[in-house]
N, C-alpha and C positions, 0 to 999 in steps of 0.2 A: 175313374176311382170311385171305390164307395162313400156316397155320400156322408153316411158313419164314421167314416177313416178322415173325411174331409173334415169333418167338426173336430175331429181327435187332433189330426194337426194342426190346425188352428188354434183348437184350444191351448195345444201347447204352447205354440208360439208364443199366444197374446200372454201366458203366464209369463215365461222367460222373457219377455221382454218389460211386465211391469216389476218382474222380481230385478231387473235392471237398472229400470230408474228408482227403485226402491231404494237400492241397495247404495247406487250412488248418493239421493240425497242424505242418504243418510251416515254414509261417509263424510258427508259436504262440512256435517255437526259433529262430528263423534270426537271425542277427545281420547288418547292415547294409541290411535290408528299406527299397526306397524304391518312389518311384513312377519309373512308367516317362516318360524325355524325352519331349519332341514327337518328336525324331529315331528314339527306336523307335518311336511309335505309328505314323508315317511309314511307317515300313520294314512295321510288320506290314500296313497298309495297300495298301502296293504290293505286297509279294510275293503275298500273299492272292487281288488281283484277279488276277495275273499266272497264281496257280494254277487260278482257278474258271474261266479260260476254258483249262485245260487244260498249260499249259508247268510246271507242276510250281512248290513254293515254296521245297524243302531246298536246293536247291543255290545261286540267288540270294541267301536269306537266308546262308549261310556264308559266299557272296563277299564281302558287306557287310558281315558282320560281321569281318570276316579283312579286310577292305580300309581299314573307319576305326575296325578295333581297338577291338570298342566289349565284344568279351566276349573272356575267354584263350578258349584255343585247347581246352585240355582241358574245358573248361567248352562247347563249342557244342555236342554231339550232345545236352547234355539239354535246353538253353535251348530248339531245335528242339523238342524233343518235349511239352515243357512247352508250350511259348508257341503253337502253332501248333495244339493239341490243339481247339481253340474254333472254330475258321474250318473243320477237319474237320467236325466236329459238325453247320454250320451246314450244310456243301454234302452232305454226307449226306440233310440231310431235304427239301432243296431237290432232287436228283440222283434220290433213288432213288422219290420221288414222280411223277418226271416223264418220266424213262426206266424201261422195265418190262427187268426182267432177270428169267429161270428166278430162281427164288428160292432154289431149295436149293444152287444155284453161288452163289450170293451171299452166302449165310452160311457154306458150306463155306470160301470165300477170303477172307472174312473173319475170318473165327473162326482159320484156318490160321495168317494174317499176326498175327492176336494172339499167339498161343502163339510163336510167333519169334523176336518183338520181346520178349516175359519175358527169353526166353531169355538174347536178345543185349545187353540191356539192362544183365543179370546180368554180363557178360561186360566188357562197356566202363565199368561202373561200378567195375573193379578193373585195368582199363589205364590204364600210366601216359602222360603229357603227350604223350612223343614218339610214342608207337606209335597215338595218337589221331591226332597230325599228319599221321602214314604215314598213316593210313588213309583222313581226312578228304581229302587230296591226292590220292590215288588216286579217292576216289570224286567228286570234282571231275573229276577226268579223263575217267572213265567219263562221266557226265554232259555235258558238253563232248563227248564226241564222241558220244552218243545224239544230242545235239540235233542235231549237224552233219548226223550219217545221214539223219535225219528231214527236216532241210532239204533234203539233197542228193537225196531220193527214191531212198536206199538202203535202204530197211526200208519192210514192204509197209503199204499201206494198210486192208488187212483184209476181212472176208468180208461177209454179212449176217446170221448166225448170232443169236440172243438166248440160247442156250446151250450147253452142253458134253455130252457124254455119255460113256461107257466110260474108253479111257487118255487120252483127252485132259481129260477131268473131274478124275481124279488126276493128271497132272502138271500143270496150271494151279495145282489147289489146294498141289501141293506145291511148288513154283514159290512162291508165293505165301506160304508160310513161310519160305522162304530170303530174301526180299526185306523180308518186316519183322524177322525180324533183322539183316538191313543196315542199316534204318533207323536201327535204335540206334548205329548209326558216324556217321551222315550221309548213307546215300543214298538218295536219296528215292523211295517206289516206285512213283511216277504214271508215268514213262515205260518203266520195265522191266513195269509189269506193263501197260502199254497194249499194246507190242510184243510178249509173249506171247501176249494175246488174238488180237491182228491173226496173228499166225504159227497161232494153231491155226484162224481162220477167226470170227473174232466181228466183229459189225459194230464203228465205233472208237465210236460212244457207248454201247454196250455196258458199255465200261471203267469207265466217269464214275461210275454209282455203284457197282462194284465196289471202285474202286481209293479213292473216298473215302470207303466205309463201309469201308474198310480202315484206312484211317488214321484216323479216328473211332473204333476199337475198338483196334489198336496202341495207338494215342499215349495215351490214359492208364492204358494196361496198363503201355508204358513207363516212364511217367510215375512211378509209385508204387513204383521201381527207383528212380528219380531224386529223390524227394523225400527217402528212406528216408537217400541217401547224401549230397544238399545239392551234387551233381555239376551245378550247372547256375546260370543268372545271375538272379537274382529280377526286376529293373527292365528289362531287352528282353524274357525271357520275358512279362512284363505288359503290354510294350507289343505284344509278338507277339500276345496273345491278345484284347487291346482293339481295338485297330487292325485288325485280322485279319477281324474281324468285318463291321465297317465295306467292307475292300475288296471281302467276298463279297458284301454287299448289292449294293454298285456293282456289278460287275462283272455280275449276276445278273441285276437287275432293270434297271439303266440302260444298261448299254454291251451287253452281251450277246454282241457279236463284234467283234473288231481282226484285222487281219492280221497274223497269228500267225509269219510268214517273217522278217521286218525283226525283229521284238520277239527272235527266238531267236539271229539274228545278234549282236545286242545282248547278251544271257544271255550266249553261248559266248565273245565277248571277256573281258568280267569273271571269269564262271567260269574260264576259261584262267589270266586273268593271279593270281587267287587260288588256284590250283589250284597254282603255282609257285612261290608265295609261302610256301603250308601247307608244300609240300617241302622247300625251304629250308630254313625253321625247324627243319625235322626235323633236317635235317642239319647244320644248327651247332653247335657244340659251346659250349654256353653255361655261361661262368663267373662264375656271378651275384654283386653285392657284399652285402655285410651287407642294407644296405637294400631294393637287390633281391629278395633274400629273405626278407626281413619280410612286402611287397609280396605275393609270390607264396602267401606263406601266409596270410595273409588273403585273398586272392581264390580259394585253396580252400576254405575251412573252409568247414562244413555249414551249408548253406543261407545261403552268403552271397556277394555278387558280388567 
């Protein structure tokens, strides 16, 4: 095995195994710990499939959840990264076994996108409600109009490349750190860092296990930012991560290809109308009642929904 490959799986492991004890201790404290509905196991189940054939899962899951109000608002960039941390992991070892990438671009932009996602993780774990809404809104936006591009055969299809070399080697990988500190807001880095690739000339399955041994390494870098602070919703995170599972088997091994045009049509409405909806919020000037705020302070406290 390549030495490169050999860091890569390691790397991962040692992630998922301290997003483990993370996660547990911090179970250990959390107050209002339940199990996850059928409704999120659902949701992680559908976003999940939705991702492993490539349309990405942060942006549906926010619409969802921002649509039947099932996590606050300030609470979704870690429920993401928490809950969604499992379904990376799996399409990783399914991705990167089956499509061959240069390997040292591979742990270069992975390893990149982790250090980011610390970073930004650090960053959103000390913003407050509203400036999470701006953000999350915005990056709905963004999203929403990547897929439109992509539908509309505005953004190129891409090269036949399996690697990178010279400045296009550094600015992929460094690219690729600015996009997992985005994740820690909400935006997800399957379609920006697909559309990098495709612009410096990499074939497009090229991405697949770039971008998900990206998020297999992020997401519980992030993760242990998010446990530490109890920034995130215990019962959809569970069901993101249980369910999650489940959609990547599907998708993987039984369905393996849908027409992915109609499906992102689909995405861009939803995302749209919750992309408008996060903004709003933003913008309201909210005068909460006693109760109200009872309410809101229990559904911050550490580690609890």
């Amino acid at each position: 095995m390549d030495i490169a490959l050999l860091i890569f799986y390691l790397a991962i492991a040692a992630a998922a195994i301290a997003y483990l004890i993370g996660g547990w201790r911090a179970a250990r404290y959390a107050r209002g710990l339940r199990r996850p509905t059928p409704e999120e196991l659902g949701i992680g189940a559908l976003v999940t499939f939705f991702d492993t054939l490539g349309i990405g899962s942060f942006a549906p899951t926010t619409a969802i959840f921002k649509l039947r109000r099932i996590v606050p608002d300030e609470l979704i960039p870690g429920t993401l990264n928490v809950g969604l941390m499992s379904a990376a992991v799996v399409e990783t070892v399914l991705f990167v076994t089956t499509i061959i990438v240069e390997p040292t671009l591979l742990v270069a932009m992975v390893v990149s996108a982790a250090v980011g996602a610390w970073a930004g993780a650090g960053v959103v774990a000390r913003l407050p409600r509203r400036a999470i809404q701006i953000a999350m809104g915005i990056a709905l936006t963004i999203a929403g109009s990547v897929f439109a591009a992509v539908n509309l055969g505005a953004l190129p299809g891409g090269g036949t490349a399996m690697a990178l070399a010279g400045w296009k080697f550094g600015l992929a990988v460094s690219i690729n750190f600015v996009l997992g500190a985005l994740m820690s807001v909400g935006i997800g880095l399957y379609a920006p860092c697909m559309i990098t690739l495709a612009l410096l000339g990499m074939h497009p399955l090229a991405a697949f296990p770039i971008m998900m041994g990206a998020c297999a390494l992020l997401q519980p870098v992030a993760s242990l930012k998010f446990f530490q602070t109890g920034k995130f919703a215990w019962g959809p995170a569970l069901g993101l991560a249980i369910g999650g599972i489940v959609g990547v088997l599907i998708a993987f091994y039984v369905v393996k290809s849908l027409p992915l045009r109609p499906l992102r049509w689909l995405v861009i409405i939803v995302v749209a109308y919750a992309a408008v909806a996060m903004l709003r919020s933003a913008l309201t000037i909210e005068i909460p009642t006693p109760r109200a705020a009872q309410i809101h302070d229990h559904e911050a406290a550490p580690g609890d929904i």
